[in-house]
Structure formats: C-alpha cells, structure tokens
N, C-alpha and C positions, 0 to 999 in steps of 0.2 A: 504494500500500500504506500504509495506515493504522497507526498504532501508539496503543496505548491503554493509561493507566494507571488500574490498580485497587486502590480503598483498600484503606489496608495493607499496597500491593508497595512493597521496598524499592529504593531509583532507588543506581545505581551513577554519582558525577557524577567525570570523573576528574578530578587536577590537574595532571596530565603527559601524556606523548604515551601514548594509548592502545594497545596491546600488542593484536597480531592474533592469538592463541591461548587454549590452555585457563589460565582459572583456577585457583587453589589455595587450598581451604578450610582452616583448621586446625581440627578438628572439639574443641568445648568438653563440659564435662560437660554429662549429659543430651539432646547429642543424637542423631537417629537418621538411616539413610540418609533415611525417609520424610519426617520435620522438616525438612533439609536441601535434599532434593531438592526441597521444595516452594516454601520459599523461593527455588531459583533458577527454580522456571516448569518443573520436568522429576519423571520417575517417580521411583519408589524402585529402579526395574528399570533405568533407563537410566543411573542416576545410578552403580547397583551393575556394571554391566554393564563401565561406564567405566574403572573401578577394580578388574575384577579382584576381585568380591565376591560372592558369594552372595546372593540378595537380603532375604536373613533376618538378615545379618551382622551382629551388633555392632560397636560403634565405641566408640574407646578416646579420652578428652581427649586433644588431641595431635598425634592422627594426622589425615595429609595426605588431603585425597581431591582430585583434579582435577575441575573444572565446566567440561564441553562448552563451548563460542561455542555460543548457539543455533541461529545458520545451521546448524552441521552438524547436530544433533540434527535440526531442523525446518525444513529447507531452504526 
C-alpha cells in the first residue's frame, strides 16, 4: 500500500509519541465544516456526521470539532 502526497496537503510530523485516536480541531474565524473537512482528506458529511452536526451547520471560532484517524473513516 502506497501512500502519496499532494501539493498543498498539509503533512502532520509529530514531536512526541503519537496518540492512536481522534483529533481535535479548534475551529478559527471563517471556517467551514467543508474548509475543514477538506483539509483533513474527508467530506463535509463525514466530518458533520462525527460531530453530531447537521451538515449545513455553522461553526463558531472556538469550537471543538473531532477529526476521525483515517483508518476508520476509510478502512
């Protein structure tokens, strides 16, 4: 299995022991589920689904949203 990177994704490099669960966004002004969710490689639908959102939902500077491990979203 191959893994590929494409200009313009952004590489997550840790500096500690990497943590086997969901991430936690803090969502900044102007953004959207769809901006966000694309950012991490997932829908706006999977990203809302996660979190308990509608997938129409605004988002407030601030607030938390959790980002899947991709394994589970895309096994």
């Amino acid at each position: 299995t191959g893994y590929f990177v494409i200009a313009g994704q952004g590489l997550f490099i840790p500096i500690s022991q990497v943590q086997y669960g969901p991430n936690v966004y803090e969502v900044q002004s102007g953004d959207t589920l769809r901006s966000v969710a694309g950012q991490c490689g997932l829908t706006a639908n999977i990203l809302a689904t996660v979190n308990n959102l509608s997938p129409g939902a605004g988002l407030s500077p601030g607030q938390m949203l959790v980002i899947p491990p991709w394994r589970q979203v895309y096994p």
